[in-house]
N, C-alpha and C positions, 0 to 999 in steps of 0.2 A: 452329709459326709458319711464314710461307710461306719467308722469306728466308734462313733458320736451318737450316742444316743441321751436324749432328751427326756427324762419323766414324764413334763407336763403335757406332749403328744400323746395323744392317742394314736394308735396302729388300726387302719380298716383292713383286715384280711377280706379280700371280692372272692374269692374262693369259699370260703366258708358263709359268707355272706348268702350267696346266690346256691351253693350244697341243695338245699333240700327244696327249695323254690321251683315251682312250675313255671313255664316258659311265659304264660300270659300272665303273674304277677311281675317279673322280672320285666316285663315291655311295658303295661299298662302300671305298674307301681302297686304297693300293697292292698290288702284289704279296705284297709279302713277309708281309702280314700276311692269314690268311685267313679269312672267316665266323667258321670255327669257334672260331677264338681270341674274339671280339667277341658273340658270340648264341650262349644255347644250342639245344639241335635242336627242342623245343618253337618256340620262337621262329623258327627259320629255316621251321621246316614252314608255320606262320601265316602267316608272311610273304609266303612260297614259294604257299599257298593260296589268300590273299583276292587279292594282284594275279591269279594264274592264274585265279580265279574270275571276277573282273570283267573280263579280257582274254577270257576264252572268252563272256562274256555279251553283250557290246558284239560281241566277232565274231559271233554266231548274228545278233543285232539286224539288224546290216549286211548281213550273205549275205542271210538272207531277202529284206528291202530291194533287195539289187543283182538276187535271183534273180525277184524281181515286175516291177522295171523290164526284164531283159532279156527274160522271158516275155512281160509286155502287149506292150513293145514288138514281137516276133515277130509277136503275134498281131493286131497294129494295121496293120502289111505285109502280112499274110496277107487279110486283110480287103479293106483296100486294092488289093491283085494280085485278088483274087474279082474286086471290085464296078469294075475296069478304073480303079481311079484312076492306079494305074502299072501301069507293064510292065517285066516282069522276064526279058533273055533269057539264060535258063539255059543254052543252048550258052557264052557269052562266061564266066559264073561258071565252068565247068567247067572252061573252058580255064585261064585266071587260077587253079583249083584247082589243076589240072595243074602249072603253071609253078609254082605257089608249094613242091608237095611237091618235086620237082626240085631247085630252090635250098633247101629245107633241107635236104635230102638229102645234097649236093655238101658244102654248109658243115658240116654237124655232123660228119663223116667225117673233114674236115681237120683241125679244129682241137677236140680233146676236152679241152686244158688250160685249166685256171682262169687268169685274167689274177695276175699277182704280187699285186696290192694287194688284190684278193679273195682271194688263197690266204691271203696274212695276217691279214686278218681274219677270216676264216671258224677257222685255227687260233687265234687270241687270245679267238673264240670258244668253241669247244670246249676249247682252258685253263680258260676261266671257269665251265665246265659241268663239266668235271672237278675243278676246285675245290672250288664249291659243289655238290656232287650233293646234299640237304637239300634247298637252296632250289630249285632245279632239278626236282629231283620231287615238290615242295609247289605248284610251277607247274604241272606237268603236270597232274598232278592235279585243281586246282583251276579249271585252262584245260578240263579234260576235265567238270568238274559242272555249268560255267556255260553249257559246249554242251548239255550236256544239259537245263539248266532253263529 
């Protein structure tokens, strides 16, 4: 009832609950409890294969996709620079090439460290890879068939 509140309940707020939680604790359950306790390796490999299968499938789909549209498109400038629709002057590219390796050059020298909040995630990543290695290599795997099919 709206008005009624109760002491002896306790209230689960799932918002704050789930706040600061990564998306593969919130599926696979906390830390302390791992895959292997919950599935056995049949199951994790399955698991591990069909998402890896369909993520490598969808990715070949799309590469190809992106790798048609960035070809026609070259070839559709190409075309275009022939037949004088535009004009391209390749001295100003060069330069602008020039200037661009420069600035990454200077930049990447300086600063070779991961920012703090990607180093966390990147290691809460590889905890989970270390964790589940199963599921982990039922994705690779099966990421690696669906490229291929």
């Amino acid at each position: 009832m709206p008005g009624r509140q109760n002491s002896d309940e306790d209230v689960l707020d799932l918002a704050e609950y789930t706040k600061n939680q990564p998306w593969w604790r919130k599926l696979f359950g906390p830390s302390s409890t791992s895959n292997e306790e919950k599935y056995n390796v049949a199951t994790q490999l399955a698991i591990g294969g069909v998402t890896g299968w369909c993520t490598g499938f969808i990715f070949q789909k799309v590469g190809k996709l992106a790798a048609t549209a960035v070809g026609g498109g070259f070839f559709l400038l190409q075309i275009a620079n022939h037949t004088g629709y535009i004009k391209i002057d390749w001295k100003m590219v060069e330069r602008d090439v020039s200037k661009a390796k420069k600035h990454l050059k200077f930049s990447g020298s300086t600063s070779s460290k991961l920012a703090p909040e990607v180093k966390s995630q990147f290691d809460e990543a590889v905890n989970f890879l270390k964790r589940n290695v199963l599921l982990s290599g039922g994705f690779v795997g099966g990421f690696l068939l669906g490229m291929a099919s």
